[in-house]
ZAMARGU-4260 file (C-alpha; in steps of 0.2 Angstrom, whole numbers, plus 5000, padded with zeros to 4 digits):
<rodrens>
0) 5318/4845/5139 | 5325/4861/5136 | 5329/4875/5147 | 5322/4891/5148 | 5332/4906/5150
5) 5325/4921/5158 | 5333/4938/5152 | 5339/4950/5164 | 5336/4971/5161 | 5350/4982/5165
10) 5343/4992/5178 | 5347/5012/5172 | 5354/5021/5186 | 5347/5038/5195 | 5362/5048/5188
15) 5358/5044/5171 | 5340/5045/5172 | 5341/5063/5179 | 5354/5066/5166 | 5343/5063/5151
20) 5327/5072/5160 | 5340/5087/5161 | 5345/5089/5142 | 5327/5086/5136 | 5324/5101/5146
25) 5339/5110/5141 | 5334/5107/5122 | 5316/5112/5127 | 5326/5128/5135 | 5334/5131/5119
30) 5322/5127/5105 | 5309/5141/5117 | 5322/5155/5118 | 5328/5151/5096 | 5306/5154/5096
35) 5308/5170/5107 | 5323/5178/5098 | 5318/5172/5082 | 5300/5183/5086 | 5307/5197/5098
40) 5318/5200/5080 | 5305/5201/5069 | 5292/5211/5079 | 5305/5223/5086 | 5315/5226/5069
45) 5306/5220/5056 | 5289/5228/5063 | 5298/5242/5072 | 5287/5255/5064 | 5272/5247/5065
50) 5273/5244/5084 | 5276/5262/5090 | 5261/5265/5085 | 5255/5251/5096 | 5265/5256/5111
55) 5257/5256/5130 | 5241/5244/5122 | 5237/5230/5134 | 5232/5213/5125 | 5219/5218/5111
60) 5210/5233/5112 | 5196/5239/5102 | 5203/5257/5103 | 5207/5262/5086 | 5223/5262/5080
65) 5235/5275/5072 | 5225/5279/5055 | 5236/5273/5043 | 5235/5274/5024 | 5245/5277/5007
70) 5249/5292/4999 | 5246/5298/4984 | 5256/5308/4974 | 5254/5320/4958 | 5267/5319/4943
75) 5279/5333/4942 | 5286/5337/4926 | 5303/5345/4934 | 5304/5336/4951 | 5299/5323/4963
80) 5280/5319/4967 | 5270/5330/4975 | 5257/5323/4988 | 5240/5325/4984 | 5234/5316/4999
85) 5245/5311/5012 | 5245/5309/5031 | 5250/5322/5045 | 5254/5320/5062 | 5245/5331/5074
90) 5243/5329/5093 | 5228/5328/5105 | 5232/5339/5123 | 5227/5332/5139 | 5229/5336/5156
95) 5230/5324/5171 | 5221/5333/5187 | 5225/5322/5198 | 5244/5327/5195 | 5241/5346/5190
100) 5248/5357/5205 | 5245/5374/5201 | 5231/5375/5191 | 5233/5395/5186 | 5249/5393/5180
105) 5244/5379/5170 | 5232/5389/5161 | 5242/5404/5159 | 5255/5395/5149 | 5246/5383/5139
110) 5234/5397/5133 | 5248/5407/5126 | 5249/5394/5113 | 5232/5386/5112 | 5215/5393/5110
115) 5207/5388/5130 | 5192/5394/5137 | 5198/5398/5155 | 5183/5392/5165 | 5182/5375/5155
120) 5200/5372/5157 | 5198/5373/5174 | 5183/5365/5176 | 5193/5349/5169 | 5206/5353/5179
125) 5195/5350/5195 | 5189/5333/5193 | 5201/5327/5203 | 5196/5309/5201 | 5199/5308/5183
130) 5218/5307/5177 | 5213/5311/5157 | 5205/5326/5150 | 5210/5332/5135 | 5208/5351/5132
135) 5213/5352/5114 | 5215/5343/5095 | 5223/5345/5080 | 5238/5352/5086 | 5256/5355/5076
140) 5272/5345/5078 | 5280/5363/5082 | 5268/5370/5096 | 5269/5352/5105 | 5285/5355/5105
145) 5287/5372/5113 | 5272/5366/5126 | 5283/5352/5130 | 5301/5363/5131 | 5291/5370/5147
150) 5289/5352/5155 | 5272/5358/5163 | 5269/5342/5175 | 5251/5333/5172 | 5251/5338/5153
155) 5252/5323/5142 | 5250/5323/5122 | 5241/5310/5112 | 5247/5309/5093 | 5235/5308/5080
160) 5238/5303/5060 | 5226/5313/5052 | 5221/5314/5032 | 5227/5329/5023 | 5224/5336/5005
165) 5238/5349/5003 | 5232/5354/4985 | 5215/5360/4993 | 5202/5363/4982 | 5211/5359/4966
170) 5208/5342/4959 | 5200/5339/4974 | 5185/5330/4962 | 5198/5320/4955 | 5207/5314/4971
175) 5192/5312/4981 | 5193/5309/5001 | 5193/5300/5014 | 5177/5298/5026 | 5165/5288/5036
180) 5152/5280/5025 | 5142/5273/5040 | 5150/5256/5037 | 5167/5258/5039 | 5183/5272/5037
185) 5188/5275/5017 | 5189/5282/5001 | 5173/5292/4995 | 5174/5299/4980 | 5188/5299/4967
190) 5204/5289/4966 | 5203/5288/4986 | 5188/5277/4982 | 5193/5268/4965 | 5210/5263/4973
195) 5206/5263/4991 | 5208/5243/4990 | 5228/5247/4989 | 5229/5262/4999 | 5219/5261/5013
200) 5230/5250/5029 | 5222/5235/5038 | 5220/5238/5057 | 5202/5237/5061 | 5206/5249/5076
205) 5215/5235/5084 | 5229/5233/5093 | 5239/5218/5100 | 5250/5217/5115 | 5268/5213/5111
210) 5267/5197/5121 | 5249/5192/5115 | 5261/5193/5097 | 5276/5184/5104 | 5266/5168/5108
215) 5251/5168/5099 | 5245/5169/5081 | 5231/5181/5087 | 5233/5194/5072 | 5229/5182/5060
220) 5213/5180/5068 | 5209/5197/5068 | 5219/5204/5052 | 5206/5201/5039 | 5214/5206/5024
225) 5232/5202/5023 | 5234/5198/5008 | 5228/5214/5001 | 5242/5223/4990 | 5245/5239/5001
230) 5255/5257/4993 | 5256/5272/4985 | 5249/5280/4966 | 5257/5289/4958 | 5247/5298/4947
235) 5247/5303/4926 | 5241/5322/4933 | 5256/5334/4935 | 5256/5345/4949 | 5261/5362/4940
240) 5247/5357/4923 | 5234/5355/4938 | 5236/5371/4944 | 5238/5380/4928 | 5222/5372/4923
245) 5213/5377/4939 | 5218/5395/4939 | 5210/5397/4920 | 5195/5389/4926 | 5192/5400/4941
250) 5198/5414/4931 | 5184/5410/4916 | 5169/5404/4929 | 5173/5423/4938 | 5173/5432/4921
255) 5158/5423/4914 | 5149/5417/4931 | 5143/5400/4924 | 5134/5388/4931 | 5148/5374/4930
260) 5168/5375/4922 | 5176/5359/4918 | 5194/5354/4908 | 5203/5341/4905 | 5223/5339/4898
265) 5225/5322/4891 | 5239/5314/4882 | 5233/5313/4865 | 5244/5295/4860 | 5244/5286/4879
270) 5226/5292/4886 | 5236/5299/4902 | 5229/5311/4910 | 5241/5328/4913 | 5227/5338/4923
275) 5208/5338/4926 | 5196/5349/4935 | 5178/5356/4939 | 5173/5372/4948 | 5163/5373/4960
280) 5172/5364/4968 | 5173/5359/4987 | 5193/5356/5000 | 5194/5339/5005 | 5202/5345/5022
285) 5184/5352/5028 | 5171/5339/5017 | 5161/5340/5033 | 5157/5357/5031 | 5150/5353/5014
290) 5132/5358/5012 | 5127/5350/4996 | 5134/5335/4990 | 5132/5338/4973 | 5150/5346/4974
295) 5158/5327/4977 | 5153/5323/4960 | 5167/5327/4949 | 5154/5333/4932 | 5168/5326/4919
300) 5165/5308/4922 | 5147/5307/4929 | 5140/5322/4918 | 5130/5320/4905 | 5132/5335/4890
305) 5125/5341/4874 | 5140/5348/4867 | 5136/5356/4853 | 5148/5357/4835 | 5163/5351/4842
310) 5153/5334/4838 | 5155/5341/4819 | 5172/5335/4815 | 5169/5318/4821 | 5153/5316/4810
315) 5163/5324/4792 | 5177/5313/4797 | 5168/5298/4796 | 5161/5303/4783 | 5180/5305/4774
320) 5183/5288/4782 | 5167/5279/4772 | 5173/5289/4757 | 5157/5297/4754 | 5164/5315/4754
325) 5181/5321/4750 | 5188/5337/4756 | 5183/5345/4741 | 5165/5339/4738 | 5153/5354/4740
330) 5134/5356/4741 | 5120/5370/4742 | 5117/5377/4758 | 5101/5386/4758 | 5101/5393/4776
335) 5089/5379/4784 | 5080/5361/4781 | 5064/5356/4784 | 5065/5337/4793 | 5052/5326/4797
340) 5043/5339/4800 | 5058/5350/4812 | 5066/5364/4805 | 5084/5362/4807 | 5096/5381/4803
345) 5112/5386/4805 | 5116/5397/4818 | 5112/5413/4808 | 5098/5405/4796 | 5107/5413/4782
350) 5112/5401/4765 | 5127/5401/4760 | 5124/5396/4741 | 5130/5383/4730 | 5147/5376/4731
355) 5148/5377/4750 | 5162/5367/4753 | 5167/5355/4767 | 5178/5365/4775 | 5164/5380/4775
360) 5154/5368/4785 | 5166/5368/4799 | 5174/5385/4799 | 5155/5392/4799 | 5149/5380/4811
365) 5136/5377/4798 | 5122/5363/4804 | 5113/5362/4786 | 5130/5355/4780 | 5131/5343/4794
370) 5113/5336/4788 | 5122/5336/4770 | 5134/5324/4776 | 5124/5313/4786 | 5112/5311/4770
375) 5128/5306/4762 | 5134/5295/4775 | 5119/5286/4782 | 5109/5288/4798 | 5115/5270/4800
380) 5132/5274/4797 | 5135/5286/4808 | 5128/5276/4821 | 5142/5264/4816 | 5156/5276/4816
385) 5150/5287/4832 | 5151/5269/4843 | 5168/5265/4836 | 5175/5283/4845 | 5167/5275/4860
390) 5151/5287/4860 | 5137/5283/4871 | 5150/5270/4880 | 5163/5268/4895 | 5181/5275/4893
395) 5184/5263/4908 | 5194/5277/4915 | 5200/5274/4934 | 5188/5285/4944 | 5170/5279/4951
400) 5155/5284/4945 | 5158/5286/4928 | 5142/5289/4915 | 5136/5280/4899 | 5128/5294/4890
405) 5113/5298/4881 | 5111/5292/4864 | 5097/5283/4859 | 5095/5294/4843 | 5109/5286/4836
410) 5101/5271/4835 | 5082/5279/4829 | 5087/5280/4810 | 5076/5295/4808 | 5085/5308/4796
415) 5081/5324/4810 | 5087/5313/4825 | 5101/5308/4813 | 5105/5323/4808 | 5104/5332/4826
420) 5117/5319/4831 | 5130/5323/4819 | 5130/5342/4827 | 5129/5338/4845 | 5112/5341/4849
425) 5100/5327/4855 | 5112/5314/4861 | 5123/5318/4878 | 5140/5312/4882 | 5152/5313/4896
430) 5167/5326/4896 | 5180/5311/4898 | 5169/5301/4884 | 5170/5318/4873 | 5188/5319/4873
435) 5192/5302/4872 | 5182/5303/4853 | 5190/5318/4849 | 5208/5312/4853 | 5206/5300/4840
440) 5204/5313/4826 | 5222/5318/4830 | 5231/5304/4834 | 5232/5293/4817 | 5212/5288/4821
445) 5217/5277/4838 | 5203/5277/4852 | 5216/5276/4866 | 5210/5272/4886 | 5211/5287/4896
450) 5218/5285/4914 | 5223/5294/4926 | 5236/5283/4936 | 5253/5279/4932 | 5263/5270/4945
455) 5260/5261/4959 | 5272/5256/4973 | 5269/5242/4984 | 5272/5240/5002 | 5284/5225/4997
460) 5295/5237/4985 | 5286/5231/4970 | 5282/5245/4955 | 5268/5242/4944 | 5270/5256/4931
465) 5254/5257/4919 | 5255/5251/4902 | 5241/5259/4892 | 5232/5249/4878 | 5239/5249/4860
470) 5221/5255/4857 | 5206/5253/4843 | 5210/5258/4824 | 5193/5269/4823 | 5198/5280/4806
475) 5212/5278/4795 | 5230/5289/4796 | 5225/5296/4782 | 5208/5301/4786 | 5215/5307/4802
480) 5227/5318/4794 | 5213/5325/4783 | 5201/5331/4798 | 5217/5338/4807 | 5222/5348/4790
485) 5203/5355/4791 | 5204/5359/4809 | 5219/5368/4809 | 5212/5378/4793 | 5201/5383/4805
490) 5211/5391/4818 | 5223/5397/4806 | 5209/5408/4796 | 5192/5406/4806 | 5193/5408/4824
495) 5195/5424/4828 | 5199/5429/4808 | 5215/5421/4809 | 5221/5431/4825 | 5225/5418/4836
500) 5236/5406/4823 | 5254/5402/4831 | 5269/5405/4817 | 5279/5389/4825 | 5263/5379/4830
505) 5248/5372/4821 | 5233/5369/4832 | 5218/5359/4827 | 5201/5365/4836 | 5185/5370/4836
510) 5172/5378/4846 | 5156/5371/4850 | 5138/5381/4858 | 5123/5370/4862 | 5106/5376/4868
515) 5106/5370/4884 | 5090/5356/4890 | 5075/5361/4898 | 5073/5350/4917 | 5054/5347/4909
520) 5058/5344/4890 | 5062/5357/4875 | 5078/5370/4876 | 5080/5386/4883 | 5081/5400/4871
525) 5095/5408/4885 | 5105/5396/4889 | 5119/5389/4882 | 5135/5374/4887 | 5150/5382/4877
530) 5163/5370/4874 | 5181/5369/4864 | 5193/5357/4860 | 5211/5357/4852 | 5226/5346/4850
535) 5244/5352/4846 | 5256/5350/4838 | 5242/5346/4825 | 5251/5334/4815 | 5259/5323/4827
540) 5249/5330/4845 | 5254/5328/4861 | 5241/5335/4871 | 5222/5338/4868 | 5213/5350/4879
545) 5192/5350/4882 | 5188/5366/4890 | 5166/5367/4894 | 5155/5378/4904 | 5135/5378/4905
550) 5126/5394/4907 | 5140/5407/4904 | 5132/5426/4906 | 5135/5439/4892 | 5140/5430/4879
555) 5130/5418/4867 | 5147/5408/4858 | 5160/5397/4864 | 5171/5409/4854 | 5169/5422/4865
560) 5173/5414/4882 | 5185/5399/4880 | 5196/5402/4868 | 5206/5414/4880 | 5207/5399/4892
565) 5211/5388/4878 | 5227/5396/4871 | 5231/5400/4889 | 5234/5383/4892 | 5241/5380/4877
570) 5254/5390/4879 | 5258/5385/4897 | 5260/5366/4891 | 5271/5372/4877 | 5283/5383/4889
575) 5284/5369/4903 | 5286/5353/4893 | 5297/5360/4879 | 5286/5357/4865 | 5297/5358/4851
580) 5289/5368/4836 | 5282/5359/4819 | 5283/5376/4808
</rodrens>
């Protein structure tokens, strides 16, 4: 039989035991203080600046935050970025009874340097049960500082980050604001609304505890959009064009008193905006004083116009470009035609006889020539052409609330409806839409994307800088140098009898003065929206201005009350960008 052997353990002593229980705990030690350093570094150097505004919280607090969002910044030719809308630091005073020993000499000094009813003041000052009362808001960096110098014992200042348009009411339709829409804290109106995804800053109005971050992954439960790319625009507007813009549109609307002044300044090749405004007009920093809202709505995206003969050169040009006219075709213009039963004049009702040229038809403004040439090109074809310059369409342009237009006429077919399109009465287009068409003309016949931001900086340091489209061929170079040849004829010899032609500058424009629509149906016989458009230099333009107003008093043509305006800014955009002459 074979024996069986029993194996023996090595007992493991007490000593070693207790050894081995000591460095599991040392490693523990050390593996829980790599965790601590490792999140003490990141939250007091890498988060420094976002936790002093978190400072004295307990745990998580539904108290809101330190309002925190991006900037943005207008373009400036000669400098850096100027803020459009940024954020200030002002400060809430409050005073602590319960700490406050002489009440009347708290008073005295505070009041020198903020506006304090006496009796309210100290009727805060006497609850001696409550240890918060705050006595004033909105107050500067500098006067918190001189209240503080005189270390007045039971004061106490709360800072606040508060919203702020420093351009006030210029461009304040394109920037838009910030507000409360009843759902949440954000962009309203303008590129605060269109970009408020990158510029407005995740809180929620809630803070966490430094310890509550230390150990726990609670802001991860609470910080819903962490992913969202949060930064600063910088915008295709210049600072100095906007304000140059601005001032010859208050001027004009006070010389004229119309209803409503609009202009843009768009790159004519890229579609970048260099300044856009409105009046009336509205300053952000007090939207809540604003009685009628209608003044949010920036009129050059969401409004709809009939704008009258600066239409013309779009409709001859697509005629050059079908090859159904040539600039020197000519036709009898016998004053007025009778269409479909419409009589349809030009703006005098006098003829000007056989062998009216095309050139006539624009220098005179001359609507019986426009019905001419859309007999030659087709009410069909003019359909064609107007929706390739993008009429009665989106530009796509970054700003909310942008408007279609007007222009089921286009599509009728019927020679009066036709006819009425091709001079810019009976369909309705946007400003933006306008000058996006009209760009093309100028430009070698490109229907470019208008835009009004430029860069975008990332909180991670990244910089998106906006590429613009190459763009649609809408006309030929050739076709566009024809319509720019006719259109600096008439500035040259027309407008004006030839007074306002530039020796080193060729200018393309042309005015435009529609009857302006009944609310009910028909026009007014009163009332007019003058509008004028140019680009220079004309042969290779950098810039294209749109200058409109509705209702202007005492004075029926657009001749009269923009070109002023027009050659104002003209000038200006020369001087400050150099412009170098082309003859």
């Amino acid at each position: 039989m074979g024996i069986k052997t029993k194996s023996v353990e090595t007992p493991i002593s007490h000593i070693e035991r207790s050894n081995y229980r000591i460095r599991i705990i040392m490693y523990f030690a050390l593996l829980l203080a790599l965790i601590i350093i490792f999140r003490a570094f990141y939250i007091q150097v890498i988060k420094h600046n976002y936790y002093i505004s978190l400072a004295d919280r307990q745990y998580v607090s539904t108290m809101p935050a330190a309002f925190d969002r991006g900037t943005i910044f207008l373009s400036h030719h000669h400098g850096d970025p100027v803020p459009a809308a940024q954020l200030i630091t002002e400060y809430r005073v409050a005073i602590d009874p319960t700490v406050i020993v002489d009440k009347e000499a708290a008073y005295n000094i505070l009041s020198s340097y903020l506006t304090l009813d006496k009796q309210e003041f100290l009727n805060k000052a006497n609850k001696l049960n409550d240890p918060y009362e705050e006595i004033a808001k909105n107050i500067s960096e500098d006067v918190v500082a001189i209240i503080k110098a005189k270390q007045i014992k039971g004061v106490s200042f709360v800072k606040d980050s508060k919203r702020a348009y420093p351009q006030y009411d210029t461009g304040a339709k394109v920037f838009g604001f910030v507000g409360n829409n009843g759902v949440r804290i954000g962009g309203q109106y303008g590129v605060e609304k269109y970009y408020d995804d990158i510029l407005a800053r995740d809180s929620l109005g809630h803070t966490i505890n430094f310890f509550a971050e230390l150990f726990t992954d609670i802001e991860k439960t609470i910080i819903s959009n962490k992913n969202q790319e949060e930064g600063d625009v910088i915008l295709t507007i210049d600072a100095e064009a906007e304000r140059a813009l601005h001032s010859a549109l208050v001027e004009t609307r006070k010389q004229w008193n119309s209803d409503v002044i609009g202009g843009i300044v768009m790159d004519s090749k890229t579609g970048a905006i260099v300044a856009m405004d409105s009046l009336p007009s509205y300053d952000p920093n007090k939207y809540g004083e604003v009685k009628d809202a209608s003044l949010f709505t920036n009129q050059l995206i969401s409004g709809v116009y009939e704008m009258g003969s600066i239409i013309k050169p779009i409709t001859i040009a697509s005629a050059l470009d079908a090859g159904v006219i040539t600039e020197d075709t000519t036709y009898d213009d016998t004053g007025f035609r009778m269409l479909n039963g419409f009589k349809v004049k030009n703006f005098d009702s006098k003829p000007r006889g056989p062998n009216t040229s095309i050139q006539t038809i624009l220098d005179k403004s001359l609507n019986v020539g426009i019905v001419f040439v859309v007999e030659k090109l087709g009410g069909e074809k003019l359909s064609e052409y107007f929706k390739k310059f993008g009429i009665g369409e989106d530009t796509g342009i970054d700003l909310p609330s942008e408007a279609s237009g007007l222009t089921k006429n286009l599509d009728s077919h019927i020679l009066v409806d036709s006819a009425t399109s091709g001079f810019g009465q009976g369909i309705a287009l946007t400003p933006i839409q306008t000058i996006r068409a009209l760009s093309a003309l100028g430009n070698g016949g490109v229907l470019v994307d208008p835009h009004v931001v430029d860069t975008v900086i990332y909180k991670n340091g990244e910089i998106k800088k906006v590429i613009p489209n190459i763009g649609t061929q809408v006309i030929s170079k050739e076709t566009s140098e024809k319509i720019s040849r006719m259109m600096v004829h008439i500035v040259d010899t027309a407008l004006a009898n030839g007074a306002r032609k530039m020796d080193h500058y060729s200018i393309a424009a042309k005015t435009g003065t529609a009857q302006m629509v009944k609310p009910g149906g028909g026009y007014y016989d009163d009332r007019y929206l003058h509008s004028f458009v140019g680009y220079f230099p004309a042969y290779e333009p950098k810039y294209i201005i749109f200058l409109f107003q509705t209702y202007p008093k005492g004075a029926e043509f657009a001749s009269a009350t923009l070109t002023e305006p027009f050659f104002k800014m003209v000038k200006f955009l020369i001087s400050y960008y150099e412009v170098p002459p082309d003859r």
